[in-house]
N, C-alpha and C positions, 0 to 999 in steps of 0.2 A: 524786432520789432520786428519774427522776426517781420508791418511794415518797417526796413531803417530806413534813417536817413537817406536818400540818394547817392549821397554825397558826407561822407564822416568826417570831422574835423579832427577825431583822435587817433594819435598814432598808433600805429601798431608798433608791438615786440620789437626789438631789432638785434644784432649782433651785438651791440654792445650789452643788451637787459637782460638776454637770456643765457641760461646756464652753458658754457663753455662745450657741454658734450652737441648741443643742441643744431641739427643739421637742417631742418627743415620745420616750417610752419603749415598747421590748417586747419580751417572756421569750417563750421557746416555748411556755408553758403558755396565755399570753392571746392567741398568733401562733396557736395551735393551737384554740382555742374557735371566734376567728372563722373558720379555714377549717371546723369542721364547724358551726357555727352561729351566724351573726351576731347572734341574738336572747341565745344565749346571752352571747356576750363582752359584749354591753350589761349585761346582769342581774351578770355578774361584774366587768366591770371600771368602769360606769358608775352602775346602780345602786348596786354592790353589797351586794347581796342575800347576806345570810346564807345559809351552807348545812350542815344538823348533819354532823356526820365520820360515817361510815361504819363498819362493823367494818372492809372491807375495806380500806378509807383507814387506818384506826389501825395496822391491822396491819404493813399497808407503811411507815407512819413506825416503829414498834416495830422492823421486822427490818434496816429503816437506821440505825436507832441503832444497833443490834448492830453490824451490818459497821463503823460508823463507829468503834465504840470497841474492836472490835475490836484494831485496830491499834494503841492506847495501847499493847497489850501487847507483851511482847519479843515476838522473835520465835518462839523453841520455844515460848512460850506458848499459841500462835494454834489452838489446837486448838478441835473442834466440841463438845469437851468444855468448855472455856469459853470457848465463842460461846455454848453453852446456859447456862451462870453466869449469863449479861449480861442474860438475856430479862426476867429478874423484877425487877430492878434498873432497869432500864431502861423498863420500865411506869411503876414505882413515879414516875419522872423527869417520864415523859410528864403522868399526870395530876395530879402536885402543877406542872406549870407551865402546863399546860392542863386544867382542872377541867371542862370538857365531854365530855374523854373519858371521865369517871366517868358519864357519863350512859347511855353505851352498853348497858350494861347493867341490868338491872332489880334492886333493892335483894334481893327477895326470888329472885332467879338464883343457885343456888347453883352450877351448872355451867357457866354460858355462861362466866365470865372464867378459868376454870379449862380451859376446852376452847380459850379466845382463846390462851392463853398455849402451848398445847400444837402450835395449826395454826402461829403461829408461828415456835416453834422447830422444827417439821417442815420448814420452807423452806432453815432451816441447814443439813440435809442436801443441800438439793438446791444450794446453794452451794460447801459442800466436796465437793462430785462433781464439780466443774469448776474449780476452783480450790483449790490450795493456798497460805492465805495466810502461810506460813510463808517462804517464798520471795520473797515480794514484799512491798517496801519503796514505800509509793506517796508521791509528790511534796507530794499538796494531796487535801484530804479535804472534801466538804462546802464546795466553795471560791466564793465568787462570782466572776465572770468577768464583764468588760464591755468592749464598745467602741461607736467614733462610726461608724456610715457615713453616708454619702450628707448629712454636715457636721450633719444636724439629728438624726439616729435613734439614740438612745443603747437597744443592744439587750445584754441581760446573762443572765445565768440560773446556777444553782449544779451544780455538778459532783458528783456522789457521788464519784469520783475518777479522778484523773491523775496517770498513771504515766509516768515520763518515763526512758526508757535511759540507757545509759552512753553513746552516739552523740548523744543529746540529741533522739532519734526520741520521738514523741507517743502517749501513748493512751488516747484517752477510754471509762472504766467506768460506763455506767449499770446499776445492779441495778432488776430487775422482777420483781415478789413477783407479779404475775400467770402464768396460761398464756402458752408462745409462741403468740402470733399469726397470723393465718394474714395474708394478702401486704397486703392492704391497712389492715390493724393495723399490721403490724409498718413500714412506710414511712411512718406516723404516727411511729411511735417514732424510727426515723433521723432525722424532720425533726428533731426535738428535737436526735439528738445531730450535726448539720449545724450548726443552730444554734450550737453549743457552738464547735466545729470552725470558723466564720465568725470566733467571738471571739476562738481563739486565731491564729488566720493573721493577723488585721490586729492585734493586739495583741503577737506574739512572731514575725512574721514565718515561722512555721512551720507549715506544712499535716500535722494529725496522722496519723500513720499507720495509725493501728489506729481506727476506732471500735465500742466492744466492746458488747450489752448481753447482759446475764447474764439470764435468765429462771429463776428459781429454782425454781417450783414445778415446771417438768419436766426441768429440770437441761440446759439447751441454750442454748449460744452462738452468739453470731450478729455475727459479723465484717465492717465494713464499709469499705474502702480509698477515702476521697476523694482529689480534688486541685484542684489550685488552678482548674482552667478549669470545674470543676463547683461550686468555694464562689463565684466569680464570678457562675456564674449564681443560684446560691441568692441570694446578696444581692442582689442586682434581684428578686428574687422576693419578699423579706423586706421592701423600701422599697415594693415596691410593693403590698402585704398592709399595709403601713402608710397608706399614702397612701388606700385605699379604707377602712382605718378613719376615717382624717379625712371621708372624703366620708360616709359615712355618720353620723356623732356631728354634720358642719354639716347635714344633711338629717334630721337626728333621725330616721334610716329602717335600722333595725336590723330582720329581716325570718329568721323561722324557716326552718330548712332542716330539715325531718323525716327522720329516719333512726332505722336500730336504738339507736343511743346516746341516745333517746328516754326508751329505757325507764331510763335510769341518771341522767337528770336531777332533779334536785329543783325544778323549777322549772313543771313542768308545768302547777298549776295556772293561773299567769301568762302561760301562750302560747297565740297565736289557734290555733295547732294540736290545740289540745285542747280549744279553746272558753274559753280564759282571758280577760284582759285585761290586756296590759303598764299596772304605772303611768307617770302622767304622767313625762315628761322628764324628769332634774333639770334646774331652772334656770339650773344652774352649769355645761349639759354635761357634761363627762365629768372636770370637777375641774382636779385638778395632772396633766399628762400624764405628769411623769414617776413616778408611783408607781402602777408598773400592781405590785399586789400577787402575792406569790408563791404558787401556791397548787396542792400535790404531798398526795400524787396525786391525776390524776386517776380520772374515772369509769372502772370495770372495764371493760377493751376498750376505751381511751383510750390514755392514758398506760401503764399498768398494764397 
């Protein structure tokens, strides 16, 4: 999603589930930190450093749950008439299983959760502008997706959904509750669904045909046709984005890369870039490799 959850309740991989050669785990979420900041993938996936949710984070988990449950219903059901049913129900979901999102807002805010709930279902518009989900029957919803490469990389991540033909042709749906993008955002976001696209080629021996993402708030789609000499190279690209996290977690030399996504970090005051100071190392490294934690959305002009 990828809004996700804030907060995942499902586990990841671990030593015991993955294959014995398998040395190290990675999602496009924590593939995606370190390409735009190695200080940050440390703080997320080595410290890990808490980070509070966001409105715009909650919201994007809120309008995924919608679309996801969506589809529980028949099909003439599938109306934006109850897509909007879902929105309040579906809060209610959010913060009794994650009780930080009650945080969001301030006890004496009599409009903020009443306006949250409003910009939300505003986006459902901008999904049935492009999609009728009355017609479409999707395969796997919210689905985790994993495979080995290069014998030791167990690389995985969750699908908001896949649609699969009557030809058994592929199509990967991420929804983004963010603006589209302008070129160098939105090829941020295709790494993500490449990723996706890497797992299902060597896992179903099928290179998807469609990689779709929905951008909701301005109702625009954005179509992406891979193939298999283009996910080859991705995957050398993905071992090898792994392999300089290894060298950097042995060299404990995690090193800020300042950019606009600056301003959307929580972590500011911890980096030399802003006159911080990282804490020490952990002593343990960077832990269990394989449970690099799930963590959607991200920052506005990110993921989103």
């Amino acid at each position: 999603m990828t809004a996700e959850p804030v907060i995942d309740g499902q586990d990841s991989p671990t030593a015991e589930t993955a294959p014995p050669t398998v040395r190290g785990s990675l999602s496009p979420s924590r593939a995606a930190d370190f390409k735009t900041c190695p200080l940050l993938y440390r703080f997320r996936s080595i410290d890990r450093l808490p980070e509070r949710p966001t409105v715009e984070q909650a919201r994007g988990t809120l309008v995924h749950a919608v679309l996801e449950r969506l589809f529980d219903l028949p099909a003439a059901a599938r109306t934006l008439r109850s897509a909007g049913d879902l929105v309040a129900p579906q809060w209610d979901r959010l913060v009794t299983e994650q009780p930080e999102l009650a945080t969001l807002f301030a006890e004496d805010d009599a409009t903020g959760p009443a306006e949250f709930l409003r910009s939300a279902t505003a986006l459902l518009d901008g999904y049935f502008a492009v999609e009728d989900p009355r017609r479409l029957e999707p395969a796997e919803r919210e689905a985790l997706v994993s495979a080995v490469v290069d014998e030791e990389l167990l690389i995985r991540g969750y699908l908001d959904r896949l649609d699969v033909a009557p030809d058994g042709a592929l199509r990967v749906v991420d929804y983004k509750t963010g603006g589209a993008p302008r070129e160098a955002f939105e090829a941020r976001a295709l790494f993500q669904l490449k990723f996706y696209a890497l797992v299902l080629w060597r896992t179903r021996g099928v290179v998807p045909r469609v990689l779709r993402l929905l951008y909701l708030k301005d109702a625009e789609v954005c179509d992406y046709t891979p193939d298999a000499e283009e996910l080859l190279r991705f995957e050398r690209t993905v071992v090898a984005l792994w392999q300089a996290i290894e060298q950097a977690t042995e060299r404990q030399d995690f090193r800020p890369r300042p950019s606009r996504l600056c301003d959307w970090c929580a972590h500011q005051a911890l980096c030399p870039s802003f006159g911080g100071t990282p804490p020490p190392f952990p002593a343990a490294g960077a832990g269990d490799p394989l449970t690099d934690a799930r963590s959607r959305p991200a920052t506005p002009g990110a993921d989103e």
